[in-house]
Structures are given as structure tokens and as C-alpha cells.
C-alpha positions in Angstrom: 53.9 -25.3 1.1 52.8 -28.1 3.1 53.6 -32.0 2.7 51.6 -35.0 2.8 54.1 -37.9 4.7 52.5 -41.6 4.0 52.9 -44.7 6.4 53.3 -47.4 4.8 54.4 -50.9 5.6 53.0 -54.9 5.8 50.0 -55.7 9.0 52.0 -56.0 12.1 55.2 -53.6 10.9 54.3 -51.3 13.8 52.9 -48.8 11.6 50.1 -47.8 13.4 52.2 -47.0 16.7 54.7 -45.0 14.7 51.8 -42.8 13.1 50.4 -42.4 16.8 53.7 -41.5 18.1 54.8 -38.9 15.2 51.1 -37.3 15.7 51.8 -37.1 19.7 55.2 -35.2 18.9 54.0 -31.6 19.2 57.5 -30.3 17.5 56.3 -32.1 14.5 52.9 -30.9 14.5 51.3 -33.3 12.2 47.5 -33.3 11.3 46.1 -36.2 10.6 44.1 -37.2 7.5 41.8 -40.0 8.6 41.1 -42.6 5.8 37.5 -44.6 5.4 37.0 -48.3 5.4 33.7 -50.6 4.9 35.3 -53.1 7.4 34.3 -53.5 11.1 35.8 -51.6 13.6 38.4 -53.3 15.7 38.5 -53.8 19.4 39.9 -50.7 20.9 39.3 -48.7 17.7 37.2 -45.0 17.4 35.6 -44.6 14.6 37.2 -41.1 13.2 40.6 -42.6 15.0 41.9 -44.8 13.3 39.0 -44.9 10.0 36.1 -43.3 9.3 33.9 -46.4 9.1 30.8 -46.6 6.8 28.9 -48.4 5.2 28.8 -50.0 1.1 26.2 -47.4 0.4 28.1 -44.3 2.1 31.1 -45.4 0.0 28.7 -46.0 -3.2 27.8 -42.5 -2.7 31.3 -40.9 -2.3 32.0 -42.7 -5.8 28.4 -41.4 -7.4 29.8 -37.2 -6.1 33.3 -38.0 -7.7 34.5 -37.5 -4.5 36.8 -40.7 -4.0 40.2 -40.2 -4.4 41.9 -43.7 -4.4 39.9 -46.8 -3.4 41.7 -50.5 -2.3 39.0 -53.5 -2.3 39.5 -56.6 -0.6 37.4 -59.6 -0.6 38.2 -61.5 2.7 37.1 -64.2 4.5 34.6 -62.2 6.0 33.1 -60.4 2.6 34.3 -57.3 0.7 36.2 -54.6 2.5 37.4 -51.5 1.1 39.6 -49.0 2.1 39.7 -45.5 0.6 40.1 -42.2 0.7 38.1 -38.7 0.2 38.5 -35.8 -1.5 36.4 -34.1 1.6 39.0 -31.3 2.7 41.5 -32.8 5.0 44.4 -32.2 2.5 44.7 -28.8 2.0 48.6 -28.0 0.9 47.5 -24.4 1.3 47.3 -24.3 5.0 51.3 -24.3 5.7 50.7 -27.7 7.7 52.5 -30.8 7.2 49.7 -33.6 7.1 50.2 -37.7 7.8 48.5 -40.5 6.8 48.4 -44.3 6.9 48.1 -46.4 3.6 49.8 -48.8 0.9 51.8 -48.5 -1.8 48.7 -48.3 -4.1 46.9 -45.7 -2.1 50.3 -43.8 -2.1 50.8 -43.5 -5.9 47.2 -43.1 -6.4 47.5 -40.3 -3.7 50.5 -39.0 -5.5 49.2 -39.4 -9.2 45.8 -36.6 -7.8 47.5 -34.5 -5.7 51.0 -34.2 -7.5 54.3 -35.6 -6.3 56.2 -32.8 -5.1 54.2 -32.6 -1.8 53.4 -36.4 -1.1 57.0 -38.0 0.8 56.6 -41.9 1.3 57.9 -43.5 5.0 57.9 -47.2 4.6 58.2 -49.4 7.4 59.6 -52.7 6.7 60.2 -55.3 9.8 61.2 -59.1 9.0 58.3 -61.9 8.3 59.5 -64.0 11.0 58.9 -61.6 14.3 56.4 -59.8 11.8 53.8 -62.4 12.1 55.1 -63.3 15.7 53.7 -59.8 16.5 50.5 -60.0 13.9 49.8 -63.6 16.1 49.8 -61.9 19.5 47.6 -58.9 18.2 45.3 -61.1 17.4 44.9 -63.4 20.2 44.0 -60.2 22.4 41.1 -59.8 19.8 37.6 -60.8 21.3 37.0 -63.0 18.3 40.4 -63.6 17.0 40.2 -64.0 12.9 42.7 -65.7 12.5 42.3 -67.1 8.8 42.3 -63.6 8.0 45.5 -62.8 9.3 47.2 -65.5 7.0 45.2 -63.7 4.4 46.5 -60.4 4.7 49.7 -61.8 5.8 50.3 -63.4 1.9 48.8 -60.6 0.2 51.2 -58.1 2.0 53.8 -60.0 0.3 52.8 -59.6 -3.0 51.2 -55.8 -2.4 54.8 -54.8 -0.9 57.2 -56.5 -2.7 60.6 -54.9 -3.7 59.8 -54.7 -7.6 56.2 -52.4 -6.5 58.1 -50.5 -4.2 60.7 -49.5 -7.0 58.3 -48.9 -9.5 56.6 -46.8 -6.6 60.8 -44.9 -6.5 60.5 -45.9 -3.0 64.1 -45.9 -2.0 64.2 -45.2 1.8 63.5 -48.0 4.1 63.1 -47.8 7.9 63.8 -51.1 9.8 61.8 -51.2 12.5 64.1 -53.6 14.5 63.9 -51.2 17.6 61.2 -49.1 17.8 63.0 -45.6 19.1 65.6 -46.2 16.8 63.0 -46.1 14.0 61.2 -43.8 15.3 63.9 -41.5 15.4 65.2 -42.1 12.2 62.0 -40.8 10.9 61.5 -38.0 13.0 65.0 -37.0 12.0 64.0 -37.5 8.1 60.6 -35.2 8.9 62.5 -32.3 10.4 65.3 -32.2 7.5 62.6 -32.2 5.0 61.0 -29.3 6.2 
């Protein structure tokens, strides 16, 4: 049977390039499952990439079929975004292939409390606040329209949504320090493989 391994970790943790580099590793041969959002699309984002991006109503409908499986709202600077996913077919433990996804602690458990526990395995990515918001700063500046009070938003939140009392009560006990990226990197892979 198949497994279901979740990305997790605070904005700027390097999440994102970790995900994009275990999907590129063809001996691992991980399908994605692509979450949805009601935020804007960044710069340098595809919509069915990184998010499936709709709209309020398109999520308002998803919730209406009882086909939304966890949902994260967020009210911003900018308005309400939320984050969620779909019960729409993309996790299918039947098919004999391992899946990946992106998300937080509370999309994991809410993923895990649907679909089961046995075939959902949590990778959290943890990286220092210090050179964490370093790299969050400098992602941001190459943004068209840098948000920057934004940044400090999710950048305070991600220390309450994460902290080491949620991820214990998540029985989240392996933590990847993403010091050096290939290190980390291979630590996971390593993990993946042994799993299997």
C-alpha cells in the first residue's frame, strides 16, 4: 500500500525546494498532490504547480459537495486566504504509489484523522528564526510588490502554528535541520527509501 509523505515546516524553511527536489528524484517516484488556495498567485508560480488557485465561491462550493477534506483560513493583511485540500482523487492509496504533499501541522492531522494514520508519514523541516527570516527577507525583495507586513505576519503565526508542544501533540518526533541543504535533503531521501 501506498504512503502519503507531508512537508511541513515555518515560510522560508526551504520546504518548497525540498518538495521540488524529492518530486525531480525519479528513484523516488513521488506524485504530487497539489493543494488549493484563495490567495493570489506568486511571481514565478503555475497555477496547478504549486496550488490550485480559485476563487471564495469555487471553495464555497467544494464545502457545499462535502468534498473538502481539511481547510486552514487566514485573515491577512490583504483579506481572507485559505488553504485547503480536496477530496477530488489525487490520493488514491490503492494505486501502489507513494504520494507528497506540502502543508502544516493542522492540515497533517486533519489529513491523517480522514484518511487514517498508517499511510500518512510526517517530514518536518525546521531551520533557525535567525537565517529563517534572513532567507524569508530576500524572497521577498525579489517579489514585484514585496508584502512585507505580511511576511512579519506569517512569520509570528509560524511560531505559534509550529511550536514544539503542537508538534508533540501532532507525535512528530523526527526533525530535519535544514542547515545544509544536501545534507537535508539526503537525510530525507534516505528516511523515504527505508520506509518503503
Amino acid at each position: 500500500m501506498s504512503k502519503l509523505f507531508c512537508i511541513m515546516g515555518k515560510s522560508a524553511s526551504g520546504k518548497d525546494t525540498i518538495f521540488k527536489r524529492l518530486v525531480q528524484e525519479e528513484r523516488l517516484g513521488l506524485k504530487t498532490v497539489v493543494s488549493y488556495t484563495t490567495r493570489p498567485m506568486r511571481e514565478g508560480e503555475k497555477d496547478g504547480v504549486e496550488y490550485h488557485f480559485v476563487s471564495r465561491e469555487a471553495l464555497e462550493d467544494f464545502r457545499s459537495r462535502g468534498k473538502v477534506i481539511e481547510c486552514r483560513d487566514y485573515h491577512t493583511v490583504h483579506g481572507l486566504w485559505s488553504y485547503f485540500m480536496v477530496d477530488d482523487g489525487q490520493i488514491d492509496f490503492s494505486q501502489n504509489q507513494d504520494l507528497i504533499i506540502i502543508g502544516t501541522l493542522e492540515s497533517y492531522w486533519q489529513i491523517r484523522n480522514f484518511f487514517g494514520g498508517e499511510n500518512i508519514v510526517p517530514i518536518y523541516i525546521n531551520v533557525e528564526d535567525g537565517l529563517r527570516l534572513s532567507r524569508a527577507l530576500e524572497r521577498e525583495r525579489q517579489q514585484e510588490t514585496p508584502r512585507y507586513a505580511e511576511l512579519c505576519r506569517r512569520f509570528l503565526t509560524d511560531s505559534e502554528d509550529f511550536s514544539w508542544e503542537k508538534l508533540e501533540n501532532c507525535e512528530i518526533h523526527r526533525i530535519y535541520e535544514n542547515v545544509d541543504m544536501e545534507r537535508c535533503l539526503n537525510e530525507i531521501y534516505t528516511d523515504i527509501v527505508e520506509m518503503r
